[in-house]
C-alpha positions in Angstrom: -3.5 9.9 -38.3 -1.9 7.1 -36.9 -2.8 3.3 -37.2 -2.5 1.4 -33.6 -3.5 -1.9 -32.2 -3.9 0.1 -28.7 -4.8 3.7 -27.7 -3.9 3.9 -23.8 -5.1 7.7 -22.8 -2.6 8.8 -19.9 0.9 8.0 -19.4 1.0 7.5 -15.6 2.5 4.3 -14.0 -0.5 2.3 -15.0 -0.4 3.5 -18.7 3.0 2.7 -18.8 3.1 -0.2 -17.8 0.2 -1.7 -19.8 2.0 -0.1 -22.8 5.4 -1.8 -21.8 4.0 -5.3 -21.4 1.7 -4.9 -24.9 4.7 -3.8 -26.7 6.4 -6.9 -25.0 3.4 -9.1 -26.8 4.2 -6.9 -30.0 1.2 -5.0 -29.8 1.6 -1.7 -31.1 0.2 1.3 -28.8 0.4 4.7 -28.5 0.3 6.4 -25.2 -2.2 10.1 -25.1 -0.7 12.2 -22.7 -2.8 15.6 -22.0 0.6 16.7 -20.0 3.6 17.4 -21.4 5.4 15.1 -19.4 5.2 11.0 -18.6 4.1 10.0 -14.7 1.1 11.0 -13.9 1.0 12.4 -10.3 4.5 10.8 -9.8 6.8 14.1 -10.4 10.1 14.7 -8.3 10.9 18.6 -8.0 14.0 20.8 -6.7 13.6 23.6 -5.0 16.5 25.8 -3.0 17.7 22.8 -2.5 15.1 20.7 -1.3 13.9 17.5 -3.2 10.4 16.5 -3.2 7.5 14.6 -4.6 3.9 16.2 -5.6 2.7 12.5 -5.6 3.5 9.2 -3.8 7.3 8.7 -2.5 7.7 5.5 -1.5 6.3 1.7 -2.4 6.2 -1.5 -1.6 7.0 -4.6 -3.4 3.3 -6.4 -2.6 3.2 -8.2 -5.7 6.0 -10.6 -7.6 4.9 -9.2 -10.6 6.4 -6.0 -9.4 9.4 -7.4 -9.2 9.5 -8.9 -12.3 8.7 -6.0 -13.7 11.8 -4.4 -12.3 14.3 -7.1 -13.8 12.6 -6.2 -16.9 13.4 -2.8 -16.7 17.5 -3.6 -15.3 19.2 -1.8 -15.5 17.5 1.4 -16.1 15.4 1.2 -13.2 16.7 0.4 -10.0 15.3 0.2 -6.1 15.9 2.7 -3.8 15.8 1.4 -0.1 14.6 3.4 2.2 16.4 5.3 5.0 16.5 2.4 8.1 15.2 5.4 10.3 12.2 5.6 8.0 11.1 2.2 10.0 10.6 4.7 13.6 7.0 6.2 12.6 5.2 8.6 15.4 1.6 9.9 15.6 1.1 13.2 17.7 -1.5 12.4 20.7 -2.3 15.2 23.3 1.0 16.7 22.9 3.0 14.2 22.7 4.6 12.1 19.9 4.3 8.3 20.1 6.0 5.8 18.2 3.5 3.5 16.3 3.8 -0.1 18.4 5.8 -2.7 16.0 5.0 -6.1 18.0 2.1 -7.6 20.5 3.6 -6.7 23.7 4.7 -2.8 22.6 0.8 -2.7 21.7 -0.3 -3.7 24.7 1.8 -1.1 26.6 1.4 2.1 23.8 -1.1 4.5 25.6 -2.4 5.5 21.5 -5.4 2.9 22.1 -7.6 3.0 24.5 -7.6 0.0 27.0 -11.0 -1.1 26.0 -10.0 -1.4 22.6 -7.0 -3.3 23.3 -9.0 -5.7 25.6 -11.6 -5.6 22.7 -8.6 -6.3 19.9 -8.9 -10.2 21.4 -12.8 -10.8 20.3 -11.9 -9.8 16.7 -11.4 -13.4 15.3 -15.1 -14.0 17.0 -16.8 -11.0 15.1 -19.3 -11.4 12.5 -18.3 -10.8 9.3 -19.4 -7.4 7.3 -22.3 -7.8 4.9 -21.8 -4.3 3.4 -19.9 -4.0 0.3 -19.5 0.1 0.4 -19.0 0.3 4.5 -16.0 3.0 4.7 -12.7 2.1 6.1 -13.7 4.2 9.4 -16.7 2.0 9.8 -15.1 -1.2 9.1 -12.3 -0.8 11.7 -14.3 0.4 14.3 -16.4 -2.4 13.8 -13.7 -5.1 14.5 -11.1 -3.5 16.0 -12.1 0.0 18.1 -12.5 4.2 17.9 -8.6 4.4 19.1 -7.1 1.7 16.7 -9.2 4.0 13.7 -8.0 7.3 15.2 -4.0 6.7 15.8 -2.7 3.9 13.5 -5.5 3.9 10.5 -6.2 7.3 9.7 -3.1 8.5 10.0 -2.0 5.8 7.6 -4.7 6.1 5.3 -4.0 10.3 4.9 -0.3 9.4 3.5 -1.8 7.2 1.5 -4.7 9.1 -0.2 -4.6 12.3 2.1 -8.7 11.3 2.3 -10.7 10.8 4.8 -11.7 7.2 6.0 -15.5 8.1 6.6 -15.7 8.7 2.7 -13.2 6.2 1.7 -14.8 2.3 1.0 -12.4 -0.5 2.2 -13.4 -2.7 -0.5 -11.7 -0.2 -3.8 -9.3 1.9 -0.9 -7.8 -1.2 0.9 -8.5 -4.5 -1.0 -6.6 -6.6 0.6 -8.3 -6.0 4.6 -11.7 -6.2 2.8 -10.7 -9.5 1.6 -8.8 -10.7 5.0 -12.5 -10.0 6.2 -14.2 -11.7 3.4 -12.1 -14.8 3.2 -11.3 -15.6 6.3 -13.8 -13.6 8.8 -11.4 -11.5 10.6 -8.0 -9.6 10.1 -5.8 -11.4 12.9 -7.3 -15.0 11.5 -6.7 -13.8 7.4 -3.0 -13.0 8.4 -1.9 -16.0 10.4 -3.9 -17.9 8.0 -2.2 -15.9 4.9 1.1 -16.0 6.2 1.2 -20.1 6.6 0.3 -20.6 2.8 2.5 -22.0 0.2 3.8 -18.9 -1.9 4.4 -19.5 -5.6 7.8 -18.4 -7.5 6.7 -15.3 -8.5 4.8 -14.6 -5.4 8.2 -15.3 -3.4 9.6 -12.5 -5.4 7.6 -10.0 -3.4 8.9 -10.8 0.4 11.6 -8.4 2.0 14.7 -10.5 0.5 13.8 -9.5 -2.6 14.9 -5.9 -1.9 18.2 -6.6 -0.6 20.8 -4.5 -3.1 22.5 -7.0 -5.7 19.1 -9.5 -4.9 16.8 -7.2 -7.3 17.1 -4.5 -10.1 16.5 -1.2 -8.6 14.2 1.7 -9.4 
């Protein structure tokens, strides 16, 4: 028997971190771990000289907390940037590999959307916004943005996310952040400009790209 403040059950990245910031309120917890190993579905693994990951391999600093936490955790954790050529991202279409358009006038000119959908992209400030609360992410883009946009940028993003499929998948719990673009402002180009022009706090500073320069951040 042992006497705790906290049981957390599962010592993946979320169970380890609530356990590292109750201990940092001196809160005792114990971590149950079915596994006989910490991470969850995080796990690096060698073989014949290969390294790879059975879960995710890469993140992004989205939050300032995040990058708090990593000061915390200096120097024992430390960023890893990622490989500059990991920037050049390409989806197969009839064929042929195409590199996924970074900028308004390359995604005008990429033949991965359709040109209806690119003529359609314009009304998408104008469109009503969803009442649905459980619409799937492949309803929700083809809604306000087009069959092509869902096809070669969003599917193909959400399978190295969650390797799921969007038609199951509900924006709201799979991609909170374009529900709420929706939700707050009515539309994904007007939540971004919108987003992008508002005063950031301290901590939320913490979370742009200059926070992942090396000797700017501890790394993991």
């Amino acid at each position: 028997m042992h006497k705790t403040d906290v049981t957390i059950i599962g010592a993946g990245l979320t169970g380890l971190s609530l356990a590292f910031f109750l201990q940092e309120k001196g809160i005792s917890v114990v971590v149950v771990e079915k596994q006989n190993r910490a991470g969850g579905v995080m796990q690096t693994l060698e073989q014949d000289g290969f390294i790879y990951e059975s879960g995710p391999n890469t993140g992004i600093i989205a939050r300032g907390e995040v990058a708090e936490l990593f000061k915390v955790l200096a120097p024992d954790c430390h960023i890893e940037l990622a490989n500059p050529q990991s920037k050049n991202r390409w989806i197969l279409k009839k064929g042929k590999w195409e590199p996924i358009p970074a900028g308004f006038i390359k995604a005008i000119k990429t033949p991965l959307f359709s040109l209806r959908d690119k003529f359609g992209i314009l009304g998408e400030p104008f469109r009503k916004r969803g009442d649905n609360p459980m619409e799937s992410i492949a309803g929700m883009v083809k809604r306000r943005m087009g069959k092509s946009y869902l096809d070669y940028a969003v599917d193909p993003f959400i399978s190295g996310i969650y390797a799921g499929d969007p038609d199951q998948l509900i924006t709201k719990y799979a991609m909170p952040k374009l529900y709420a673009l929706e939700q707050h402002y009515g539309s994904f180009i007007k939540g971004a400009i919108k987003k992008s022009r508002e005063a950031k706090t301290p901590v939320e500073m913490q979370a742009t790209k200059k926070c992942l320069q090396p000797g700017e951040a501890s790394k993991i």
